[in-house]
N, C-alpha and C positions, 0 to 999 in steps of 0.2 A: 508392828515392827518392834523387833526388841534390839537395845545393846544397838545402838544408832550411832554413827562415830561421823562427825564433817570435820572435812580438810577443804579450807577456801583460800584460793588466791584470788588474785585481781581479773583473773579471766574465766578461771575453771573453776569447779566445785565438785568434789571427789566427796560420795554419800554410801557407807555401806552400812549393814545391819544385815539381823536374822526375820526370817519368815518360820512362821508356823503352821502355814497353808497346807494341804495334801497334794496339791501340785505342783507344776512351774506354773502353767496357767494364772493359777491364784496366789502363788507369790509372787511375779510381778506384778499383778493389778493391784495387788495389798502395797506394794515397793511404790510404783505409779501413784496413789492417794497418796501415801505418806509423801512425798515428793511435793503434788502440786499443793495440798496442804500447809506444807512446811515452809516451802523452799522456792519452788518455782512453779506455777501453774499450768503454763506452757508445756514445759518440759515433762511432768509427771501425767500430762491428761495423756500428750502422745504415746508414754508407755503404757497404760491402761488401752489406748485404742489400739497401740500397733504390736502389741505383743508378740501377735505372730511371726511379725518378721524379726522384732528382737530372738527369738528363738531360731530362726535361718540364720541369724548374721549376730552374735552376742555382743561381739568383740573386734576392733580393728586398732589401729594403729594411730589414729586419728584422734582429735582432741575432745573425743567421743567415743566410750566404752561401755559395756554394759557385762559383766560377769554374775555367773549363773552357777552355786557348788551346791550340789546335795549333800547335807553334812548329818550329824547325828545328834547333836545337840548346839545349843546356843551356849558360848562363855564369856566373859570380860572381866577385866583385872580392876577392881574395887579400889583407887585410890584409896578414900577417906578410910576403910575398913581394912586396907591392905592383906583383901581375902579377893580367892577366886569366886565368880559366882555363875553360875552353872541352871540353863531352863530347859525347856523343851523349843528346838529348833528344828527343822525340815530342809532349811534353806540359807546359805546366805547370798547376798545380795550386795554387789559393788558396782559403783555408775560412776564416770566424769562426763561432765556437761561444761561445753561454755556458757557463761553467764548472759542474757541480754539485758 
């Protein structure tokens, strides 16, 4: 995962970045480890298992999201260097989870 941004509040936790995977397949599973890695173990092993049905249902309303964009590169704006900086990206990748 590159270009990783968390946004936490006291219940939810809003995690995006880019994948460089050749699929969606393997960019959530790559999303999914970086997750329970990171973050929450729980929550990143179920996207690695349940992938497939992330892919039927990505996104609701609910205080649980999962957003899914094929994009053409990876970017993020460099504070300390106050330059754009620019990789190879396939994917990006946006989740809220509530916290347990």
């Amino acid at each position: 995962m590159k270009y990783v941004g968390v946004t936490e509040r006291s219940e939810t936790m809003t995690i995006d970045g880019y994948s460089n995977a050749k699929t969606v397949n393997g960019a959530i599973a790559e999303f999914g480890r970086y997750i329970a890695k990171r973050f929450d173990e729980d929550e990143g092993n179920n996207l690695v298992k349940y992938k497939q049905e992330c892919l039927m249902n990505p996104s609701s309303d609910s205080d649980y999201y999962l957003t899914i964009e094929d994009v053409p590169c990876a970017s993020n704006w460099n504070e300390e260097t106050e330059e754009m900086e620019y990789t190879d990206g396939n994917y990006y990748l946006c989740m809220r989870f509530v916290k347990h």
